[in-house]
VMD Tcl script that builds the backbone (N, CA, C; Angstrom):
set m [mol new atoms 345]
animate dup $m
set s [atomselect $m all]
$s set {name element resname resid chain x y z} {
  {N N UNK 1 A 7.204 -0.217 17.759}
  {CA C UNK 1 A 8.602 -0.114 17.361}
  {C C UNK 1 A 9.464 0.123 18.588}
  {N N UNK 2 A 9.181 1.101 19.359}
  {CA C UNK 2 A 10.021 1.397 20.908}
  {C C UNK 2 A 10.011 0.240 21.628}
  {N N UNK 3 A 9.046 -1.029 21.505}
  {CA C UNK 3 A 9.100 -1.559 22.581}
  {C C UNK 3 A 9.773 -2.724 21.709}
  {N N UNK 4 A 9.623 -2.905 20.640}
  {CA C UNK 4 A 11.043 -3.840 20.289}
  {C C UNK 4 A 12.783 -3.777 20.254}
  {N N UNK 5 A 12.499 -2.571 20.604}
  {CA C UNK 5 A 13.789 -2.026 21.275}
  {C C UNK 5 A 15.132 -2.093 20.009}
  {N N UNK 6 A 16.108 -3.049 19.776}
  {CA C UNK 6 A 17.148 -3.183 18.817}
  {C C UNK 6 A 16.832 -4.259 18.309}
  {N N UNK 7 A 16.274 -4.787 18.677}
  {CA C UNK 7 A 15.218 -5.772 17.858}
  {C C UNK 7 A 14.374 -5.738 16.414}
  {N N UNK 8 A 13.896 -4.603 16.584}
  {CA C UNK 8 A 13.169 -3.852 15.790}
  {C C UNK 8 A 13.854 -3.943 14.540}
  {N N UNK 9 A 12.924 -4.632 13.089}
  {CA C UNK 9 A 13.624 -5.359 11.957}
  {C C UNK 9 A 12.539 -5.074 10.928}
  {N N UNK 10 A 11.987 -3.667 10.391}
  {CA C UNK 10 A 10.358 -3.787 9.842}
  {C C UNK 10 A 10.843 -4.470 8.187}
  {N N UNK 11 A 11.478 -4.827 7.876}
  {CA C UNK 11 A 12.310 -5.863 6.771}
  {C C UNK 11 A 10.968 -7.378 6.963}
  {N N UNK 12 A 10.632 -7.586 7.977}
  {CA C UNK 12 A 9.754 -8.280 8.486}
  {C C UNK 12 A 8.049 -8.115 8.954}
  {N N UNK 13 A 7.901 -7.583 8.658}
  {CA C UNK 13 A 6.682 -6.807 9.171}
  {C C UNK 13 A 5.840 -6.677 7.941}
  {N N UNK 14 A 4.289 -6.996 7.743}
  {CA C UNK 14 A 4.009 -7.625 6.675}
  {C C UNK 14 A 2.747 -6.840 6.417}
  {N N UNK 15 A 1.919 -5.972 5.639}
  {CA C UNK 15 A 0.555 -5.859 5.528}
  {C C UNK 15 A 0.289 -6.684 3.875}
  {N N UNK 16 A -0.601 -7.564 4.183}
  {CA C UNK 16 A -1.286 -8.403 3.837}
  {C C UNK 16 A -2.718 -7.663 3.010}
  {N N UNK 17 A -2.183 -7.862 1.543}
  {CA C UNK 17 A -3.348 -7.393 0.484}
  {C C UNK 17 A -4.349 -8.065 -0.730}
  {N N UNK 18 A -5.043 -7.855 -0.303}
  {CA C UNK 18 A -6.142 -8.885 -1.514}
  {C C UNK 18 A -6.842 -8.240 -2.325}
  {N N UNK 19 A -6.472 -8.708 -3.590}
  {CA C UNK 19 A -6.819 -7.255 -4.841}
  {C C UNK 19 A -6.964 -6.158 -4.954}
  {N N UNK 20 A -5.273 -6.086 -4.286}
  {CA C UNK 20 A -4.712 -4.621 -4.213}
  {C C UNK 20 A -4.905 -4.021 -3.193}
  {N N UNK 21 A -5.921 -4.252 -2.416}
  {CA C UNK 21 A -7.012 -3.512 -0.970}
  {C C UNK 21 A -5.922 -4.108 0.275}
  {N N UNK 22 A -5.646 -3.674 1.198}
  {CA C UNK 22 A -4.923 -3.713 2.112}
  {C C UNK 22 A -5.802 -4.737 2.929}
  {N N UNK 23 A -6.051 -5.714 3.580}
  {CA C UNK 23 A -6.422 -6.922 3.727}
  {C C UNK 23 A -6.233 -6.906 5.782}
  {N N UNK 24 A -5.190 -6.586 5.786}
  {CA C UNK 24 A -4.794 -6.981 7.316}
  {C C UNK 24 A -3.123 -6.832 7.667}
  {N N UNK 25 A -2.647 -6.869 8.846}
  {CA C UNK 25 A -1.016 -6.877 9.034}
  {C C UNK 25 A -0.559 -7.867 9.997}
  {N N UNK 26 A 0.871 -8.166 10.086}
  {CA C UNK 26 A 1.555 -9.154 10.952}
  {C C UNK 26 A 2.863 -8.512 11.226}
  {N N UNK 27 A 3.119 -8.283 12.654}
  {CA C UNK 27 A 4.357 -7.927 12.789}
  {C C UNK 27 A 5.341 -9.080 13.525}
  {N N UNK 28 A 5.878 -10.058 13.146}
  {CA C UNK 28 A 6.696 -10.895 13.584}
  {C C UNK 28 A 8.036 -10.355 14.148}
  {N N UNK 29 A 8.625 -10.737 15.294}
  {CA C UNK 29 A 9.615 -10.139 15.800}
  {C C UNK 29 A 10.208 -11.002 16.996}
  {N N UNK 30 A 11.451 -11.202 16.556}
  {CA C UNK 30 A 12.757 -12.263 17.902}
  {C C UNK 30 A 12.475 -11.049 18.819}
  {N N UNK 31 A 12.356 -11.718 20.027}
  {CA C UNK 31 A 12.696 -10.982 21.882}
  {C C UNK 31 A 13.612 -10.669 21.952}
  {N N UNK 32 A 14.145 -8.917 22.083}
  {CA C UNK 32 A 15.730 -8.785 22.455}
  {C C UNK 32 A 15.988 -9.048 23.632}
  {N N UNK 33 A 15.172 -9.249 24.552}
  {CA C UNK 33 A 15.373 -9.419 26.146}
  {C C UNK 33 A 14.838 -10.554 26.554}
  {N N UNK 34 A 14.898 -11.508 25.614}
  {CA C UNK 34 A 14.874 -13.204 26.255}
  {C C UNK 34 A 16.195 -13.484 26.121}
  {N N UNK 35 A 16.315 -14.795 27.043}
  {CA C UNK 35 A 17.890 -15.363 26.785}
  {C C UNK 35 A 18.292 -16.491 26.219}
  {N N UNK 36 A 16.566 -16.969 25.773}
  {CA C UNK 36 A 16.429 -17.886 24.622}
  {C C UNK 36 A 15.843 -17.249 23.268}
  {N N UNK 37 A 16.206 -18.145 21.929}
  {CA C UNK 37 A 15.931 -17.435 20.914}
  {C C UNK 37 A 14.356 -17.697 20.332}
  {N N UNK 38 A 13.656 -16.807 21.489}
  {CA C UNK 38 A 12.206 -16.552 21.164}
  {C C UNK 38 A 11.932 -15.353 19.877}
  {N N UNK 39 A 10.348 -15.960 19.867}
  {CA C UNK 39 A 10.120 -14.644 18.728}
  {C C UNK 39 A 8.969 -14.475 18.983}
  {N N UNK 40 A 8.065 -13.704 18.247}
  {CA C UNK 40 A 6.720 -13.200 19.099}
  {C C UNK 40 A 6.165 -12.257 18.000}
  {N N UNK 41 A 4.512 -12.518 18.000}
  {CA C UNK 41 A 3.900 -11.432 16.782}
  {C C UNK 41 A 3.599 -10.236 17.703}
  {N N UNK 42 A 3.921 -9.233 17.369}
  {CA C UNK 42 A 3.964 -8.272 18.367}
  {C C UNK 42 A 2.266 -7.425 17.976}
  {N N UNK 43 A 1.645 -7.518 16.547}
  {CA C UNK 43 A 0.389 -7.184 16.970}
  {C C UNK 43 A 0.729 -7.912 15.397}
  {N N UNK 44 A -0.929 -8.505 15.274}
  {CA C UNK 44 A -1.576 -9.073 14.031}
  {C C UNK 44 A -3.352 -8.611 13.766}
  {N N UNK 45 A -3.701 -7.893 12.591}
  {CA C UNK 45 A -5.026 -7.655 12.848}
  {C C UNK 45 A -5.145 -7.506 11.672}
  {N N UNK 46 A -6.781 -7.955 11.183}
  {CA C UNK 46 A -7.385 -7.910 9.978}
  {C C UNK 46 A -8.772 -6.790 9.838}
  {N N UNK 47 A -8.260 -6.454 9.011}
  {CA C UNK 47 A -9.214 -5.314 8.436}
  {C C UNK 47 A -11.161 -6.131 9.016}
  {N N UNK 48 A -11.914 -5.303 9.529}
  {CA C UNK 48 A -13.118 -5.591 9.515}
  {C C UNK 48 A -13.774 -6.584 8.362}
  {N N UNK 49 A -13.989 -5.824 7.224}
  {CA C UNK 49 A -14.346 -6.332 6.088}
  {C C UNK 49 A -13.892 -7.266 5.773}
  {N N UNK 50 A -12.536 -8.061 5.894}
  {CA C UNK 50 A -11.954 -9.617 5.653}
  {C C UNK 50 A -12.123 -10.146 6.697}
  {N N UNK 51 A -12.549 -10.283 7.878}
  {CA C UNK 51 A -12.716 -11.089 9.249}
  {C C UNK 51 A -13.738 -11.934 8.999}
  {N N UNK 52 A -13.376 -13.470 9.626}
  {CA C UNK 52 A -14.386 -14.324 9.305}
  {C C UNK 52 A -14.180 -14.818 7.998}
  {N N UNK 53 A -12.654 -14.993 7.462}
  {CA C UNK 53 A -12.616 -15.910 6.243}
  {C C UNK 53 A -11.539 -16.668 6.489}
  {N N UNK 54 A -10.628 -16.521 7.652}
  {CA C UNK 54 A -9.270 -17.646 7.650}
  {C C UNK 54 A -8.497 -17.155 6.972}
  {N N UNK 55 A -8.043 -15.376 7.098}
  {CA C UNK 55 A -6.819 -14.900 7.460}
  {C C UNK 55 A -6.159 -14.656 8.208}
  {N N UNK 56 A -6.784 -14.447 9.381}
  {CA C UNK 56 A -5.595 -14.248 10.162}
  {C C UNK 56 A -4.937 -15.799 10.481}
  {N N UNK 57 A -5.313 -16.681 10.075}
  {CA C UNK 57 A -4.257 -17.918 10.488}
  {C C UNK 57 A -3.286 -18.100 9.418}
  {N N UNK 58 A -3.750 -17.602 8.109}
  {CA C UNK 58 A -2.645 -17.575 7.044}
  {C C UNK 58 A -1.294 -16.309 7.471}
  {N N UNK 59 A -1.989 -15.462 8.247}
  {CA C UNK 59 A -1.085 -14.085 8.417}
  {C C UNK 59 A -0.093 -14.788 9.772}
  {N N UNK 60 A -1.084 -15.189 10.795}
  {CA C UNK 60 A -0.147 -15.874 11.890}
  {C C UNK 60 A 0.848 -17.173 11.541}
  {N N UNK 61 A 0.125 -17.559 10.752}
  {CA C UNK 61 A 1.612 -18.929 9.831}
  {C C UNK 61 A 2.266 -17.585 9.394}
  {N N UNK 62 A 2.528 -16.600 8.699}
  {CA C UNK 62 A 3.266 -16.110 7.973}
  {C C UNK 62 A 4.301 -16.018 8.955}
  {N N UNK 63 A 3.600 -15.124 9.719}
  {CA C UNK 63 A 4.643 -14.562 10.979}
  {C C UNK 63 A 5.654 -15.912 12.134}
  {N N UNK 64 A 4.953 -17.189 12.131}
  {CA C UNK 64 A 5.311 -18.108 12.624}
  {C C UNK 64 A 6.654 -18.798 11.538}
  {N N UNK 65 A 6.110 -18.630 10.408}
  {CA C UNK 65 A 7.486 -19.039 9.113}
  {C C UNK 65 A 8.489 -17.997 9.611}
  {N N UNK 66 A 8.135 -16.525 9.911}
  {CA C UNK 66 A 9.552 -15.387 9.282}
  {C C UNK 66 A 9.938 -15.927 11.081}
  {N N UNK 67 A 9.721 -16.152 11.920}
  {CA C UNK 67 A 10.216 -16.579 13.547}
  {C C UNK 67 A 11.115 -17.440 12.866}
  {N N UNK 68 A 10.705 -18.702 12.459}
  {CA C UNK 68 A 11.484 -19.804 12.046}
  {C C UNK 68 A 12.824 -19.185 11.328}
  {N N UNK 69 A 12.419 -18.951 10.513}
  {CA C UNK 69 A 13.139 -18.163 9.175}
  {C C UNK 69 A 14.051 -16.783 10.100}
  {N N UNK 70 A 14.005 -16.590 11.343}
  {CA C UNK 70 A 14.748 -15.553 11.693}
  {C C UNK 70 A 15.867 -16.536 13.204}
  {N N UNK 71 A 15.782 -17.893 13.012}
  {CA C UNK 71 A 15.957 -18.447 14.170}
  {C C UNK 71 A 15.300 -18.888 15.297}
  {N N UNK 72 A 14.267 -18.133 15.353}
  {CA C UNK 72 A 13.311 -18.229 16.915}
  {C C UNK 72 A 13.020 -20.193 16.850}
  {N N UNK 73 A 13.748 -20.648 18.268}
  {CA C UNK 73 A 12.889 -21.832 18.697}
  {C C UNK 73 A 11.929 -22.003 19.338}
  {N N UNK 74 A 11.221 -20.506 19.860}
  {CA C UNK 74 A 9.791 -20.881 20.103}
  {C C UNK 74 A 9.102 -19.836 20.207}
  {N N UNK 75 A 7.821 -19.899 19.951}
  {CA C UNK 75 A 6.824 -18.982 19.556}
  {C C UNK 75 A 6.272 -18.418 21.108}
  {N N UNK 76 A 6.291 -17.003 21.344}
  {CA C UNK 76 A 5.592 -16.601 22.632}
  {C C UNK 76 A 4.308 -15.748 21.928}
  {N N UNK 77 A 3.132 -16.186 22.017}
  {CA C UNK 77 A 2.381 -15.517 22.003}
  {C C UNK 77 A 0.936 -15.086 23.228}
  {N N UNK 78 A 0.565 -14.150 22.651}
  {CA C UNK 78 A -0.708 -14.057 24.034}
  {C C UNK 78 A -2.089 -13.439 23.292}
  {N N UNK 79 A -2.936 -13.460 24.060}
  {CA C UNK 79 A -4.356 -12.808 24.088}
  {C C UNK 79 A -5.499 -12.653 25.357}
  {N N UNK 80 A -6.298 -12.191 25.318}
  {CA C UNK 80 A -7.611 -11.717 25.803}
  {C C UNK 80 A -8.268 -13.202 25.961}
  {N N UNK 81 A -8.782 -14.059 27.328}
  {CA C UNK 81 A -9.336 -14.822 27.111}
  {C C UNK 81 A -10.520 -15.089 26.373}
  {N N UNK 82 A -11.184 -13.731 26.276}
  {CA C UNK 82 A -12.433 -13.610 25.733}
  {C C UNK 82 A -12.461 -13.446 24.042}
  {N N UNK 83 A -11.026 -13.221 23.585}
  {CA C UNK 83 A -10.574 -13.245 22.242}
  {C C UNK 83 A -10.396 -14.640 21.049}
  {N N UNK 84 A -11.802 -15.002 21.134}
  {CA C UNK 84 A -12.234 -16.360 20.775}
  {C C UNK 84 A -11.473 -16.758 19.261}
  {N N UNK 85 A -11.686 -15.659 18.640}
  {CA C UNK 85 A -10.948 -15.931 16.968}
  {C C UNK 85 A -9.539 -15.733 16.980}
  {N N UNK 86 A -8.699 -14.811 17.981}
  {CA C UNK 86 A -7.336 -15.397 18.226}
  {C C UNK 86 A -7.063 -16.852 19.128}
  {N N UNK 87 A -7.694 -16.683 19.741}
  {CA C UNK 87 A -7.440 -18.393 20.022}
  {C C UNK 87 A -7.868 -19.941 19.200}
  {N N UNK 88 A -9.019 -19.717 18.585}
  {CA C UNK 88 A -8.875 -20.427 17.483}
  {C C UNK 88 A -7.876 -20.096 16.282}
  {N N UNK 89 A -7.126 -19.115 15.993}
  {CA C UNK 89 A -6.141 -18.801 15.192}
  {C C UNK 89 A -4.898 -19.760 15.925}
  {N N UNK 90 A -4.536 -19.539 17.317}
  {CA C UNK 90 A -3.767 -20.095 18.087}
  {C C UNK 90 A -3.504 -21.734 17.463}
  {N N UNK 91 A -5.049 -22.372 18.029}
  {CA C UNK 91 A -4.960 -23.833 17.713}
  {C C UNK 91 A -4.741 -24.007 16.504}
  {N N UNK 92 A -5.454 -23.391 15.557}
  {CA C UNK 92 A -5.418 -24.037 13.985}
  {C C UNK 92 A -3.743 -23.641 13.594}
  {N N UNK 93 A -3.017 -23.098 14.287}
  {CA C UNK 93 A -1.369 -23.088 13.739}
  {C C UNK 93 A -1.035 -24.171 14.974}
  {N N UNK 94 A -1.198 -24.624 15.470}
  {CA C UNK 94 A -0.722 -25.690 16.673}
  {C C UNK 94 A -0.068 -25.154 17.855}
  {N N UNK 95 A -0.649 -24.056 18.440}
  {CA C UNK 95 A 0.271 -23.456 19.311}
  {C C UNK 95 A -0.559 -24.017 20.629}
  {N N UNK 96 A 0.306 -24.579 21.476}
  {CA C UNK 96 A -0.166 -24.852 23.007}
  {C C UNK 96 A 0.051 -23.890 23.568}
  {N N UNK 97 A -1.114 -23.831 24.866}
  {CA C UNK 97 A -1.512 -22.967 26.180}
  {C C UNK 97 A -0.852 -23.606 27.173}
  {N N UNK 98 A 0.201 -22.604 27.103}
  {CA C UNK 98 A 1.185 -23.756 28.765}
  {C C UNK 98 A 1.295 -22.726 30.044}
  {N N UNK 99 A 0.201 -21.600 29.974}
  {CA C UNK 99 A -0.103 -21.241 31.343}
  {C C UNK 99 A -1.196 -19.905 30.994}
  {N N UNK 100 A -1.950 -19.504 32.301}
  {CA C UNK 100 A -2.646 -18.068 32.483}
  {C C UNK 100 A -1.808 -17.829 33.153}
  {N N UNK 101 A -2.427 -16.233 32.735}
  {CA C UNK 101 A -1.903 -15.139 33.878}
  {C C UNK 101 A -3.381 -14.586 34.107}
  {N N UNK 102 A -3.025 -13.946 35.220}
  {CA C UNK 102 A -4.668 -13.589 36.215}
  {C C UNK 102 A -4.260 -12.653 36.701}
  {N N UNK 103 A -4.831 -11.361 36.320}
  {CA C UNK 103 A -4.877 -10.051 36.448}
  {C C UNK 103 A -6.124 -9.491 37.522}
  {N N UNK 104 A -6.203 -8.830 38.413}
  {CA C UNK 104 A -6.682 -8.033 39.179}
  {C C UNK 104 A -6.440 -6.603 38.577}
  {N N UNK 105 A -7.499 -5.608 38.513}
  {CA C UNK 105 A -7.746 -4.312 38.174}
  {C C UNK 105 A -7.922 -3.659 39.239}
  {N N UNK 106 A -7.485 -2.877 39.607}
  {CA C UNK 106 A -7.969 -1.863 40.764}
  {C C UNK 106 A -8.330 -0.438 40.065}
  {N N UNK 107 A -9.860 0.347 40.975}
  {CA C UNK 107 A -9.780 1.157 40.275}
  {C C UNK 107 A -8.784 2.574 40.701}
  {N N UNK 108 A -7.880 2.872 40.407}
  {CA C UNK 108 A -7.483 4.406 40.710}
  {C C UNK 108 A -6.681 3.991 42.154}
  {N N UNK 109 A -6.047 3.008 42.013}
  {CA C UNK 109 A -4.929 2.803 43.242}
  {C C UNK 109 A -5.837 2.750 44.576}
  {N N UNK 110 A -7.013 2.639 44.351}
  {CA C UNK 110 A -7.914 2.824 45.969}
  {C C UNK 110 A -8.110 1.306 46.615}
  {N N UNK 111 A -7.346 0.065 45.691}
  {CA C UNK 111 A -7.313 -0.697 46.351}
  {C C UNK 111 A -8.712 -1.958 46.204}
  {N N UNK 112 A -9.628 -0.808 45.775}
  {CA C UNK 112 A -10.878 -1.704 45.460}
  {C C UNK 112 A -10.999 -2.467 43.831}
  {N N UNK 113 A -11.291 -4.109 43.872}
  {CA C UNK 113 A -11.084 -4.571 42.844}
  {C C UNK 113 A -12.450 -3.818 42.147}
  {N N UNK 114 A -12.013 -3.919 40.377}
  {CA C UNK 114 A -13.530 -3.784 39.965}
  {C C UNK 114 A -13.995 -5.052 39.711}
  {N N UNK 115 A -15.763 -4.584 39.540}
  {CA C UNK 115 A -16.564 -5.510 39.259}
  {C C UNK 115 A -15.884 -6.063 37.426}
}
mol reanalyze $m
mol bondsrecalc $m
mol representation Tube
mol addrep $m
C-alpha cells in the first residue's frame, strides 16, 4: 500500500475464492510515478493447495482487464528468472520480454560478489 503511494485504489484489489475457500489474490494498480499511463500487478499469489491448475493466469487476466478498465496502455510487469510458472503465466496472457535487468549481490558492502 505505501509503495503505491496516491495511487493506492484497494476498490481494485481482488482475493480470488473457490467454494467459498480463499483461492489466491491480485493486486492490479496504474504507476503514480510513470509519465505514461502504465499499470502493474503489484503482487499476485495463489494459495499452495490451488497451484498447478491455471489460476494464476485467470487472476493475471483479471488484473490485466481492471489495468485496461482503469486506462493503463501498458502492462509493466516483472519476476525472478527462475520463476518458471510466472513466466509461463506471462506468455499464456501475451505479455512480451522487452529487456533483463542483471543484478550483482554483494555480501555486506565488502565489495565481494556472492557465489
Amino acid at each position: 500500500i505505501e509503495h503505491a503511494g496516491t495511487a493506492f485504489d484497494p476498490e481494485y484489489w481482488y482475493v480470488a475464492c473457490l467454494n467459498g475457500e480463499p483461492a489466491g489474490v491480485v493486486y492490479p494498480q496504474l504507476l503514480e510515478d510513470r509519465r505514461w499511463d502504465d499499470g502493474s500487478i503489484w503482487y499476485i499469489g495463489i494459495l499452495p493447495q490451488f497451484r498447478g491448475r491455471g489460476y494464476g493466469k485467470i487472476l493475471h487476466a483479471r488484473g490485466l482487464e481492471t489495468l485496461r478498465a482503469l486506462g493503463a496502455k501498458k502492462y509493466v510487469g516483472s519476476t525472478e528468472v527462475e520463476n518458471a510458472p510466472m513466466l509461463r503465466v506471462f506468455k499464456a496472457n501475451d505479455c512480451d520480454i522487452v529487456f533483463a535487468r542483471f543484478i550483482q549481490e554483494f555480501d555486506n558492502g565488502s565489495g565481494r560478489a556472492l557465489d
